[in-house]
N, C-alpha and C positions, 0 to 999 in steps of 0.2 A: 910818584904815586900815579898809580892808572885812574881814568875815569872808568866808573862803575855803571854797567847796562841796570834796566828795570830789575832784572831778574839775576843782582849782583854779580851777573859774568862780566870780566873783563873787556875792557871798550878795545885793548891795545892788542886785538887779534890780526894779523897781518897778512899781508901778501909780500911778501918779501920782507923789506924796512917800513912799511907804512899801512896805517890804517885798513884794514881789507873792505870794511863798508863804502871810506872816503877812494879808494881805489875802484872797485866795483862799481861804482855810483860814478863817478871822470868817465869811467871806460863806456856804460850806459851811457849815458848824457851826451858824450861826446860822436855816437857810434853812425851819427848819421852823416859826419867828416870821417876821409880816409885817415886813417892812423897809419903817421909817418913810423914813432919808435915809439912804445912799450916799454917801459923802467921798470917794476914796479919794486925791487932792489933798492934804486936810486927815488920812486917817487915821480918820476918824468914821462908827462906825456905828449907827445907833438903829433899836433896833427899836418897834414902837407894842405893844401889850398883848396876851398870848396866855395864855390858857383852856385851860390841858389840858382833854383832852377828858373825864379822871377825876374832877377836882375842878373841880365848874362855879362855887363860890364862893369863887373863888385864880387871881389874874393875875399873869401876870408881862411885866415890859418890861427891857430890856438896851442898856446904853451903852457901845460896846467903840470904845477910843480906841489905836489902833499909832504906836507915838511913834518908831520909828525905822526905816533902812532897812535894816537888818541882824536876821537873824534870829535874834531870843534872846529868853529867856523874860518879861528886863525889856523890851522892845518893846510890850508888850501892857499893856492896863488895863481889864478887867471892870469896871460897874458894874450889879448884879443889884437891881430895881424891884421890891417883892413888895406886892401886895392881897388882901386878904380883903373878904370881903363880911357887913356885918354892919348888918343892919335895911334892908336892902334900899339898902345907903349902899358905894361899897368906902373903904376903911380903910387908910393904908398901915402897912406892919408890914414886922420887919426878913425878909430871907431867910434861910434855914439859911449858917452863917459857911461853909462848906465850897461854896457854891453858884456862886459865882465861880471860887473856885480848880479845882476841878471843870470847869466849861465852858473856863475858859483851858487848861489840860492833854490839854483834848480837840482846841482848836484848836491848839495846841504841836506836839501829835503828827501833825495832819493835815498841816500846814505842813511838819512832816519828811521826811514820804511824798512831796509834792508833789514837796521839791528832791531828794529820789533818784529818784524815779521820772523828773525832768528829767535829772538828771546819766546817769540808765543809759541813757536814749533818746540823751543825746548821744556818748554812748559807739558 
């Protein structure tokens, strides 16, 4: 059974095999890291390693997996890549535990806007 938008259209509108709000919303969210590969087929999105521009000895890379085509919170799967740079070597090291859950909540929410902001224009 599909989940049902406000305005009873179907939530399990796609981009390929997967959600196209929870898709759309990764790809936003994510667009201020370079994007290594684009799935949205398979659901896979990787990003290649990004350098705040505060801390030039700290990268980060991100592997966000949407397992389904219904939009909910279990649909999504962060995986947050953290280096430091230590002797002129990067190093991997864990990220802060909140750094995931974080980014997913951000993409959660955009995803949200997306299907009302679709559901009010179709109104």
């Amino acid at each position: 059974l599909a989940d049902r938008g406000a305005a009873g259209g179907e939530d399990t509108l796609r981009a390929g095999g997967v959600n196209a709000y929870l898709w759309r919303a990764s790809l936003d969210t994510l667009s201020f890291m370079p994007i290594a590969t684009a799935d949205a087929q398979g659901g896979l999105i990787l990003t290649d390693w990004y350098t705040p521009p505060a801390t030039q000895d700290e990268r980060f890379k991100i592997t966000a997996f949407i397992l389904d085509r219904r939009l909910r919170s279990d649909a999504l799967r962060l995986s947050v890549f953290r280096q430091i740079k230590q002797d002129g070597q990067w190093v991997d090291t864990p990220a802060a535990g909140n750094t995931a859950s974080d980014i997913a909540a951000r993409i959660l929410a955009r995803a949200r806007k997306l299907r009302a902001n679709n559901v009010n224009n179709d109104n």
